[in-house]
VMD Tcl script that draws the C-alpha trace (Angstrom):
set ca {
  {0.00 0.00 0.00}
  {1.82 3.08 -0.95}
  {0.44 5.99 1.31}
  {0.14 8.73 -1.49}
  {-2.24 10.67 0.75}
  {-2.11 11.81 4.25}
  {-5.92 11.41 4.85}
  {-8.07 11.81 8.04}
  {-9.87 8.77 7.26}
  {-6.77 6.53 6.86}
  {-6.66 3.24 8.96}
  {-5.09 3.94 11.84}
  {-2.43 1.15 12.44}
  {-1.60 0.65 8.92}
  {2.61 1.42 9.33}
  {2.79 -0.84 11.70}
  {1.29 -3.75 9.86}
  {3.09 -2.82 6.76}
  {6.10 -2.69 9.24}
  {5.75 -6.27 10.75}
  {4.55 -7.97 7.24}
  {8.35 -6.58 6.38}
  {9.70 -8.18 9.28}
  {8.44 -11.15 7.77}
  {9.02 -11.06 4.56}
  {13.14 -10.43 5.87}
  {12.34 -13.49 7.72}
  {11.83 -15.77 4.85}
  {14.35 -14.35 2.41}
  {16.80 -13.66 4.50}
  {16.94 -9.67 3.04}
  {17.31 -6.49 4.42}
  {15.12 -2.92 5.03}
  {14.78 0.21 6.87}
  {12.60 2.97 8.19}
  {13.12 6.70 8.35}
  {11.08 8.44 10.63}
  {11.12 12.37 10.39}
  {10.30 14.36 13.62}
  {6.98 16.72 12.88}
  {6.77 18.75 16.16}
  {3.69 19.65 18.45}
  {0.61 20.92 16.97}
  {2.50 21.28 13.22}
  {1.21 18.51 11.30}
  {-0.37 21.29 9.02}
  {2.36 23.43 8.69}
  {4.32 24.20 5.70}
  {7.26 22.50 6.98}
  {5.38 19.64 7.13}
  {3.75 19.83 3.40}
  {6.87 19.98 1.71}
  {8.32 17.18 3.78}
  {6.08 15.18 3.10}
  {5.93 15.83 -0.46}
  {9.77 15.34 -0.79}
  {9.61 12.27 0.65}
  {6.81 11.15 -1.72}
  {8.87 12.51 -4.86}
  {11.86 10.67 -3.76}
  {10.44 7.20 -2.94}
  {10.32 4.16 -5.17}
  {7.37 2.82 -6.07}
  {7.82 -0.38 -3.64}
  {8.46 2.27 -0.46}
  {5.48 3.24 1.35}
  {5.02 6.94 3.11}
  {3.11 7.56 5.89}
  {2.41 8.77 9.59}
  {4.29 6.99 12.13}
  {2.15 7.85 15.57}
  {1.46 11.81 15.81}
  {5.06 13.06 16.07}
  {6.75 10.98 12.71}
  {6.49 10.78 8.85}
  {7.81 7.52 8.05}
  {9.62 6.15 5.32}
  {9.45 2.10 4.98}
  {12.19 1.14 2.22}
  {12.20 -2.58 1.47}
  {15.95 -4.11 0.42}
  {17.48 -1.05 1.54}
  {20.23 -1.18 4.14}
  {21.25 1.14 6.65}
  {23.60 3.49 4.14}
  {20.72 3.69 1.51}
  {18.12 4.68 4.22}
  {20.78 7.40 5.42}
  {21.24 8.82 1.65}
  {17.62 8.77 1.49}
  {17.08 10.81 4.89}
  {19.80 13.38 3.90}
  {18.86 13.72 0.57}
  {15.36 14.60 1.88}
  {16.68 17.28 4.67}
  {19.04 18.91 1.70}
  {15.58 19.72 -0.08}
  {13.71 20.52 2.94}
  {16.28 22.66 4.08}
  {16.39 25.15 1.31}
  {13.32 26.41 2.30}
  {12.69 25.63 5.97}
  {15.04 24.54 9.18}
  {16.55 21.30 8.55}
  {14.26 18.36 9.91}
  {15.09 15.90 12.13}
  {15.86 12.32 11.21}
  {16.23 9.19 12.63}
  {16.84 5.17 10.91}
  {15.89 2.00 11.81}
  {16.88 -0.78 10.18}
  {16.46 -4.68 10.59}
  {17.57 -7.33 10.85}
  {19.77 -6.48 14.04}
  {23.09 -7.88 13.03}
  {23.11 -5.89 9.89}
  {22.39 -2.86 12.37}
  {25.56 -4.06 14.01}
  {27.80 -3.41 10.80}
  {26.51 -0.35 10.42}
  {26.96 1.09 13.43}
  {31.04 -0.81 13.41}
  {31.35 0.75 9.50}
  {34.76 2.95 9.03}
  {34.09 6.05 7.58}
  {34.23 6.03 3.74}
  {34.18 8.85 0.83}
  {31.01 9.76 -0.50}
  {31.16 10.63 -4.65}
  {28.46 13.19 -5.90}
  {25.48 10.85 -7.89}
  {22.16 11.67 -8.53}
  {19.29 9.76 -7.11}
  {17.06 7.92 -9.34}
  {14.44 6.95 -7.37}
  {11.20 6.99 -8.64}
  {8.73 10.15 -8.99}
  {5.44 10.92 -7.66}
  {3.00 12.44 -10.67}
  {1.88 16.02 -10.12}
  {-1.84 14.67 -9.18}
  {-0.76 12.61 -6.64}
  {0.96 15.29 -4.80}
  {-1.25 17.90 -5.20}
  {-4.24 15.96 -3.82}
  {-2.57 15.20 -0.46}
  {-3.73 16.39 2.63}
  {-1.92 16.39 6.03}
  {-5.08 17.17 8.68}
  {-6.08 14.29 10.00}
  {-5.07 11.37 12.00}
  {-3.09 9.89 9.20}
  {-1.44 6.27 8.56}
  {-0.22 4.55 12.02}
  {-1.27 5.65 15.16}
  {0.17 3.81 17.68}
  {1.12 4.27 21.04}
  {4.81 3.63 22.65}
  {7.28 6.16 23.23}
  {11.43 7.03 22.12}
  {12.26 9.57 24.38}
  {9.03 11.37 24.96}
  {8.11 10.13 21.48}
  {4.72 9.06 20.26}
  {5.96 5.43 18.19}
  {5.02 2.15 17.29}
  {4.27 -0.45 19.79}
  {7.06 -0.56 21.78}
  {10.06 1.27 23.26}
  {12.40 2.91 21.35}
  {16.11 3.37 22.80}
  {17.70 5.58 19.99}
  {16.99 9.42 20.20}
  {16.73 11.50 16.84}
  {19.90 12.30 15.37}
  {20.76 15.49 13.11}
  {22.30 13.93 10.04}
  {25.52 15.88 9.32}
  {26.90 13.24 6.77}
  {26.14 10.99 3.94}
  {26.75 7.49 2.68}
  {26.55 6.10 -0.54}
  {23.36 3.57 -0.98}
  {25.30 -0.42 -0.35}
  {22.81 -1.39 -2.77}
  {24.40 -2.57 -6.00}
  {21.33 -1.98 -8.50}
  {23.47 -4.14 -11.27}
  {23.37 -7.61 -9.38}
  {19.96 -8.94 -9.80}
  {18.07 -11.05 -6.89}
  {15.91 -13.54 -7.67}
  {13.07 -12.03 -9.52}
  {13.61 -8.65 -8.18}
  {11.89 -5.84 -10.46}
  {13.71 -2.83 -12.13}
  {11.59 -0.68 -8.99}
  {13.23 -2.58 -6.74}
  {16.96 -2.36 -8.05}
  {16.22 2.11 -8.29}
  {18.56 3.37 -5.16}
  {18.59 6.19 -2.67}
  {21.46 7.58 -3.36}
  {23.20 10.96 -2.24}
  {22.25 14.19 -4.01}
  {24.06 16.24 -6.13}
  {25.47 18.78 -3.26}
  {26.73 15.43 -1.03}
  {30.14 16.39 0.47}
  {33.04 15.27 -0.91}
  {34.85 14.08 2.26}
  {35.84 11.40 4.71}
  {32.41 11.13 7.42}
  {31.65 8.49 9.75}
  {28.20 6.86 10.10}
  {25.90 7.86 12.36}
  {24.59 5.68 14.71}
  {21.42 3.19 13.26}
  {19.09 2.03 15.39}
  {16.84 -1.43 15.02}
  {13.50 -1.87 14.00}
  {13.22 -4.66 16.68}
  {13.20 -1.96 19.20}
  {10.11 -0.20 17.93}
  {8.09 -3.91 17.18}
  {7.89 -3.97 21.03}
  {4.25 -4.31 22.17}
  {3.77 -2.21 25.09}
  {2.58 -4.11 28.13}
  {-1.51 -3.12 28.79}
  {-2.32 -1.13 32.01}
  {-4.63 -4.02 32.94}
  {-1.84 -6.22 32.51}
  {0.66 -4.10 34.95}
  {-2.05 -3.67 37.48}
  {-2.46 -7.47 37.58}
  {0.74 -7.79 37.53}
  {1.32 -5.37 40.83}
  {-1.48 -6.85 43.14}
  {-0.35 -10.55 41.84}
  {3.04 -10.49 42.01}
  {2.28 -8.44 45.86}
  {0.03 -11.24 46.94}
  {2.22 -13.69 46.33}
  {5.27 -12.75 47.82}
  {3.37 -12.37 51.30}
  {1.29 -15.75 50.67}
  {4.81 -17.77 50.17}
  {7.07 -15.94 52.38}
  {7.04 -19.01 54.55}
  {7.96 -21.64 51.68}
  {10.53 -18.89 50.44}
  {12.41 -18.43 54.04}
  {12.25 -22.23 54.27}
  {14.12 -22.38 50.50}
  {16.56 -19.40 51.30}
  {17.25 -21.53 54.97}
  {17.88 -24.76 53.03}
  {19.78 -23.36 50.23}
  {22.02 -21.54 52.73}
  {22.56 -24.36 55.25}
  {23.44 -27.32 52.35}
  {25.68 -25.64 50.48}
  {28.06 -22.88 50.08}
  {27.66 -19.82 47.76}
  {24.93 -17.14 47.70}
  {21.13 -18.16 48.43}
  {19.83 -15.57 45.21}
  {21.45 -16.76 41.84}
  {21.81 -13.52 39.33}
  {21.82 -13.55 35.58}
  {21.72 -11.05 32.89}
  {18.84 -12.04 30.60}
  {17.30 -10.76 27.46}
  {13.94 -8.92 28.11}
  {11.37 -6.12 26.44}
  {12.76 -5.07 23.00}
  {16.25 -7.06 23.43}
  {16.91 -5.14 26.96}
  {19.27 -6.66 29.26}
  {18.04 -7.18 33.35}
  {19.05 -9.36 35.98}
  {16.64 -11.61 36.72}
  {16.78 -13.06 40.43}
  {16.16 -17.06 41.42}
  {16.94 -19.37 44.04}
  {20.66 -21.01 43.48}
  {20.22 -24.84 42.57}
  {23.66 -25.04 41.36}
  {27.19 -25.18 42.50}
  {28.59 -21.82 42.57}
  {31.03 -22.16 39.16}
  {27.52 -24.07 37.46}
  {27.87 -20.92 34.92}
  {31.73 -21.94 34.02}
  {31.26 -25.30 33.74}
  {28.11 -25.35 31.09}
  {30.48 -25.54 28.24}
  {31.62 -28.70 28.71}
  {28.57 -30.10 29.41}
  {27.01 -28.49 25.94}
  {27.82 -32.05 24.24}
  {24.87 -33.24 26.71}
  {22.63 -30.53 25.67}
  {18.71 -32.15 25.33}
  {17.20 -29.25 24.36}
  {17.33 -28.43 20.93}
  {18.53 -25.00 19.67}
  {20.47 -22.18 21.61}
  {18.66 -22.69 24.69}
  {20.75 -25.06 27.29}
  {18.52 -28.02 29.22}
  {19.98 -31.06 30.83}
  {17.96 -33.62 32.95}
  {20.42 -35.02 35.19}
  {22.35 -31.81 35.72}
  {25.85 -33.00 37.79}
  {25.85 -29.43 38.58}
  {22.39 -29.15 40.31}
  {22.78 -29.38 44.02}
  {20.71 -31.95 46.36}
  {17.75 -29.10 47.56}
  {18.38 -27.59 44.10}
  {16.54 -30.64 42.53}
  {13.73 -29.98 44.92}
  {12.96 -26.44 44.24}
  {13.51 -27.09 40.74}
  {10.99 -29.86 39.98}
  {8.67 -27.45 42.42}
  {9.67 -24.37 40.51}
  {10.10 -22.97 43.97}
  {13.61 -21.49 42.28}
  {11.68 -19.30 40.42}
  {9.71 -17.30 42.88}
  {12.26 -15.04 43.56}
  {11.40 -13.32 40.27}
  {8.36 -12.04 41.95}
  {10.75 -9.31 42.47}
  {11.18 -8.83 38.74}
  {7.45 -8.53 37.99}
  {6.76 -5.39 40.89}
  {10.24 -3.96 39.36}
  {8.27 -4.40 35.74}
  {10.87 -6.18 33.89}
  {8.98 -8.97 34.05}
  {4.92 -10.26 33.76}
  {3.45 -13.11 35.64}
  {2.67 -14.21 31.98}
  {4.83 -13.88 29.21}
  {7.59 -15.21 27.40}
  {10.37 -16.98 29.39}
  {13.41 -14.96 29.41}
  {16.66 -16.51 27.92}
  {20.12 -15.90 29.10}
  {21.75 -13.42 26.71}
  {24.04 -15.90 24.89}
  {21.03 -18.44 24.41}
  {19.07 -15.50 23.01}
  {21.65 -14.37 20.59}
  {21.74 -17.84 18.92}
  {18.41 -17.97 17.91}
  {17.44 -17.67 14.47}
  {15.88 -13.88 13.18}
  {12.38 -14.98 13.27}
  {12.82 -16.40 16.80}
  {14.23 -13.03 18.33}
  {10.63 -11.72 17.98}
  {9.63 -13.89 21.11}
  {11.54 -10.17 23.11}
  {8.54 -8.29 21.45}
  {6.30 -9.01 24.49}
  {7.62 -8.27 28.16}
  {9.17 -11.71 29.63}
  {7.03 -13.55 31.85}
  {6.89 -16.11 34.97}
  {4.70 -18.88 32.83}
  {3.55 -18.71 29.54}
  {2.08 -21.86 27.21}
  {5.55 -23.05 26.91}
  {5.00 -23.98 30.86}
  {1.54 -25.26 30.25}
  {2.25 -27.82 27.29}
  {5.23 -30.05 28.04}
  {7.81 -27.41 29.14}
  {11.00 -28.95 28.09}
  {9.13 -31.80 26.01}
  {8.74 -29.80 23.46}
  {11.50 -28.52 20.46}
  {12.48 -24.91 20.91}
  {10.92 -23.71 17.30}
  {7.44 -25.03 18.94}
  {8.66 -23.03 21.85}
  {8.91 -19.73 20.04}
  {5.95 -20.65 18.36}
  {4.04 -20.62 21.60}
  {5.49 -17.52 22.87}
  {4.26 -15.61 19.43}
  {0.77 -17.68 19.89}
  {0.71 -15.82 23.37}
  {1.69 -12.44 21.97}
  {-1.29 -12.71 18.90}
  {-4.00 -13.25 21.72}
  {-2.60 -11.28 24.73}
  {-6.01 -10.87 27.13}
  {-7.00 -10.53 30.48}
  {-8.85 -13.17 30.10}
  {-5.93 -15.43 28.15}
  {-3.87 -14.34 31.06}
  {-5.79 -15.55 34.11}
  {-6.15 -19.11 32.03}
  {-2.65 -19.23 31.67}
  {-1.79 -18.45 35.69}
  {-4.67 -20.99 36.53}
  {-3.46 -23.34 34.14}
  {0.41 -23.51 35.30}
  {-1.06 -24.80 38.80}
  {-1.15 -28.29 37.69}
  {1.59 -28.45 35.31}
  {3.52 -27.72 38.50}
  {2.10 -29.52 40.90}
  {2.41 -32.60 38.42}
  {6.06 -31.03 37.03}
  {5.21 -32.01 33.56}
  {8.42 -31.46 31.80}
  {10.27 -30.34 34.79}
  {14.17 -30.23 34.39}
}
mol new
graphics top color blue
foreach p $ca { graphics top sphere $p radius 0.5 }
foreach p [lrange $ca 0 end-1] q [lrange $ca 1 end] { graphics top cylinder $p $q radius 0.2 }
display resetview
């Protein structure tokens, strides 16, 4: 859908779907985009400024980008098979126009996947030649009947810094682009069945600087597919996670006494995990392991019986007598009670992975950090550790899809007897 026209009527979460469908489509072919979002300040969606933005942005996409509001605050720019440097040109080359005529806007890119984020942002600086873009042009008609007062294309909530967004949390201010960088799209190697559209570049314009710059920083899209956790859902959370902790504060003095009095080493094990949007925490759990457990996993990786990056093992040697207990319990994991008042965690969501396990999953599995991590989830509920770990991501995205009160309170009622029967307890 290629938003031509900035219309009140417009459906309001459309640059967000068109943003996820992306996500997949990278996913499956194993390709690259981006997203540049322009900042349009307070109460000047109408202004002139924001006309000719918006219409230099429409002249200088391709016919395969899509235009569009991005929450109250952002004109967006989705390009598909555009990497970092292409969505830069693109973002300068818009500002040069802009700023003949009006103060410079503000730009920021996204790009996905993540890793290809990650050579952007390591990139050495590099010369930048002067080109012309060829990317395709709007007709006259099309940009004449656009209209800027109304709601627009994707409104969604979130926030980057004060920001109206996406769903989700964005870490990366808005930068000022003071330098260019030549498109790393080479339009002569074909791709499959690409089309002729989708070889045109964003390239620099004619008055790009002929000198040595370094990149600015790039941001990932992953950080803006974050779904923002519900106020129902914190609230539960709160009085929950609060009940709880007084309700078991016997059974969790009695683990803390055991734990302390059977073996040496702290009675609260600490671990950086992945969480919301990719964000490290330290998530807190009873210690069932000798203290060096973390040191000696890697030789025990040959006896890994869970499939993919994540790391289970049955008869753990490193597991500690009363560590078995509060393991098949899941009395270990009450401690993270702590986590869910702190809000880095839900009582239901996905299960946090260590950060190493996380970083070995495959692109399409990373998208199990769009929803706040959890206590249980339907992993916990079906099999646990019976089941492969593709089934388990598949489950945590299942949750995401049909994330409801009412979903929720089946899932904590549910987990009772999958504990209390420890199906698929390691």
């Amino acid at each position: 859908m290629r938003s031509h026209r900035f219309d009140a009527v417009a459906a309001p979460l459309v640059m967000d779907h068109l943003v996820r469908r992306e996500c997949a489509r990278a996913d499956r072919n194993g390709e690259a985009f981006s997203l540049v979002l322009f900042r349009v300040g307070h109460g000047k969606r109408r202004s002139m400024l924001v006309r000719r933005l918006a219409r230099t942005m429409l002249k200088r996409a391709r016919l395969t980008d899509d235009v569009g509001w991005m929450g109250q605050h952002h004109l967006a720019a989705l390009l598909p098979d555009t990497m970092a440097h292409g969505a830069r040109a693109f973002a300068e080359g818009v500002a040069d126009a802009v700023a003949r005529h009006h103060a410079r806007p503000l730009a920021t890119v996204y790009s996905y996947p993540r890793d290809r984020v990650a050579l952007a942002q390591s990139a050495a600086p590099i010369k930048i030649p002067e080109v012309i873009h060829s990317g395709a042009l709007v007709g006259a008609a099309a940009v004449g009947e656009m209209k800027l007062n109304g709601n627009g294309h994707g409104h969604v909530n979130g926030h980057a810094h004060g920001i109206k967004l996406m769903n989700g949390h964005a870490h990366g201010g808005v930068d000022r682009f003071e330098s260019m960088v030549m498109n790393d799209r080479n339009p002569a190697a074909p791709h499959g069945a690409r089309t002729a559209e989708r070889k045109q570049i964003h390239a620099a314009p004619t008055n790009a600087r002929k000198a040595a710059v370094s990149h600015p920083p790039v941001e990932a899209i992953e950080e803006l597919l974050a779904y923002p956790m519900p106020q129902w859902k914190r609230v539960l959370d709160l009085i929950g996670a609060s009940v709880l902790l007084v309700l078991l504060s016997p059974i969790l003095a009695i683990a803390a006494a055991a734990i302390k009095f059977t073996s040496p080493g702290p009675v609260i094990f600490k671990q950086r995990r992945s969480g919301l949007g990719g964000k490290p925490f330290v998530i807190y759990k009873f210690r069932t392991m000798c203290i060096n457990a973390e040191k000696r996993q890697q030789e025990l990786r040959a006896f890994n019986e869970q499939d993919g990056p994540a790391f289970k093992l049955t008869h753990d040697p490193r597991v500690t007598k009363i560590g078995h207990i509060l393991r098949k319990t899941s009395i270990d994991e009450l401690p993270q009670l702590w986590n869910v008042i702190r809000g880095e965690m839900s009582l239901v969501g996905p299960r946090p992975l260590p950060i190493a396990e996380q970083e070995g999953c495959e692109q399409w599995q990373r998208h199990r950090l769009n929803a706040t991590p959890g206590l249980t989830c339907i992993w916990q509920v079906k099999g646990r550790s019976t089941v492969s770990f593709s089934e388990w991501v598949r489950m945590d995205v299942e949750y995401m899809r049909r994330r409801t009160i009412f979903h929720d309170l089946t899932i904590l009622f549910s987990t009772i007897p999958s504990v209390l029967l420890r199906r698929g307890a390691r």
